[in-house]
Residue, then its C-alpha position, 0 to 999 in steps of 0.5 A: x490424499x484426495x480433496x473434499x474441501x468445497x473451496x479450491x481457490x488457486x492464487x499468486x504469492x507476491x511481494x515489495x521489498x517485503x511488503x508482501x501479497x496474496x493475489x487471486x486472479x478472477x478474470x476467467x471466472x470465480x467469486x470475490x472471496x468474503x471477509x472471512x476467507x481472506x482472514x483465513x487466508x491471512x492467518x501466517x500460522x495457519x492460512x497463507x500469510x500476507x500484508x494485503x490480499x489482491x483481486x484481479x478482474x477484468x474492466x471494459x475501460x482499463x487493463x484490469x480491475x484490482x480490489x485490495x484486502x487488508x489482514x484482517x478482512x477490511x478493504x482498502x482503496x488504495x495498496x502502492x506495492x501490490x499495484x506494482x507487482x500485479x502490473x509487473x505480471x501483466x506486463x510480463x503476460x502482454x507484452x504491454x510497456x503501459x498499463x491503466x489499472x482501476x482500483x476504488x480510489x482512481x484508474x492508476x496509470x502504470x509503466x515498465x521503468x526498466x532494470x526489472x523496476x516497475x513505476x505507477x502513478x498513485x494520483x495526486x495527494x488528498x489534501x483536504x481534511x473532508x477526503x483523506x477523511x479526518x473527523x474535523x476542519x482541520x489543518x492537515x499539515x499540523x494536527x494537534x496531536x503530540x508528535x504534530x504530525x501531518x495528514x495525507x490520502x492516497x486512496x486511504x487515510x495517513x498519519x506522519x510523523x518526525x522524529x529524530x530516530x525511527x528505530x527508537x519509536x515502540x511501533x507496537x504501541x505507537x501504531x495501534x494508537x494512532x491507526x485508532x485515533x478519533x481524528x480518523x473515522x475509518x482509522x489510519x496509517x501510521x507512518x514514522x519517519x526520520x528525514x536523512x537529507x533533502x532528498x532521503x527519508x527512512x521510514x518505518x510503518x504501521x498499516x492499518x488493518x494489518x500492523x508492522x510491515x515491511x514495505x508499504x507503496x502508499x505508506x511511503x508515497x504519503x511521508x515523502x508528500x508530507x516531508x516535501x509539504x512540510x519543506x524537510x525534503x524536495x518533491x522527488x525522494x529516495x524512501x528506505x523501508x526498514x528491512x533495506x531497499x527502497x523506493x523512489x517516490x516522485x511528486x510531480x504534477x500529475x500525480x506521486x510516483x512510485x517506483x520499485x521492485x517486485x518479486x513473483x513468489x510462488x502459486x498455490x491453492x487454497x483449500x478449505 
């Protein structure tokens, strides 16, 4: 059946540990989809399905420019896993071992790991209550909200909790509440997290503009800086997301790394 849709927009199928994405690749040419494509897109009844939605575009001083979507139309500055599956491709399509990739937050360094495991760095922790932003002077590690959760940036706002057993929290109710708390002026991540050891964390994640993910790679760089700030954990953990696998997330001076796996799905076309 011939097409007489106006938009023909081809993209990639991609995903972390589940935490999955659309990725559109404009460096040959094309428009910025508007907010209202990506919901359409978003829709997994009646578009394409995804957490985040991925823009790749060319930059003079980086490998690539990258602009990340939340589900429902929303921009973020800052998506851990989407990064890493682009950066896996680019690897795959150059040949290169190292990347710089831009995103709104920072220029993200990123490199081959080996064992088909990709490592970016997602830049060093914001700290300060006016950055991440929360809506007062503050102390970041101890809010006063029930549950005496811990705030953290990394290119977008969080919120940390812990607690003795993740899977016994409602995340359904938990996470809308907090994602809108009048703390977080542009809302928050919402991340649950049981500490296992001083080197293991099992987190669960709700992601703000988009709800219940499984995988999140600034979600989980996040609980791991916010474990170590609160002494429950050392600086380099083991992060298990709720559908298994996990990530290693690495605090080191220069910035949180962060490394996984990644899987190139399947391409399609979007048509409307």
């Amino acid at each position: 059946m011939e097409n007489t849709g106006k938009t023909r927009l081809p993209f990639m199928k991609m995903h972390g540990l589940g935490n999955d994405f659309v990725v559109i690749d404009l460096r040959a040419g094309g428009e910025m989809p508007s907010a209202g494509v990506v919901t359409r897109i978003a829709d997994r009844h009646r578009g394409v399905g995804f957490d985040q939605l991925a823009v790749i575009e060319t930059d003079p001083e980086a490998d690539a420019r990258l602009t990340f979507f939340n589900a429902d139309g929303s921009l973020s500055a800052a998506c851990g896993n989407a990064t890493r599956c682009i950066a896996r491709y680019l690897i795959d399509e150059t040949g290169k071992t190292h990347l710089r990739l831009r995103t709104d937050h920072a220029v993200l360094l990123v490199e081959e790991a080996g064992n088909g495991l990709t490592r970016v760095n997602m830049g060093p922790p914001v700290l300060d209550w006016r950055t991440i932003p929360i809506a007062e002077d503050l102390d970041t590690l101890h809010l006063p909200i029930p549950g005496d959760p811990v705030a953290t940036g990394m290119g977008n706002p969080h919120i940390t909790f812990f607690v003795e057993d993740a899977d016994a929290v409602d995340l359904a109710t938990f996470g809308p509440a907090h994602e809108h708390h009048p703390l977080y002026p542009q809302r928050t991540n919402v991340e649950v997290v049981q500490v296992l050891s001083d080197s293991e964390i099992k987190l669960r994640i709700w992601e703000r503009g988009t709800g219940p993910t499984l995988a999140s790679g600034s979600c989980s760089c996040a609980a791991a800086v916010a474990a170590a700030r609160r002494g429950l954990t050392g600086r380099r953990v083991k992060v298990n997301v709720p559908e298994g696998g996990s990530l290693e997330i690495d605090w080191r001076e220069d910035g949180v790394w962060m490394t996984g796996p990644t899987a190139y799905v399947f391409d399609g076309v979007w048509r409307e």
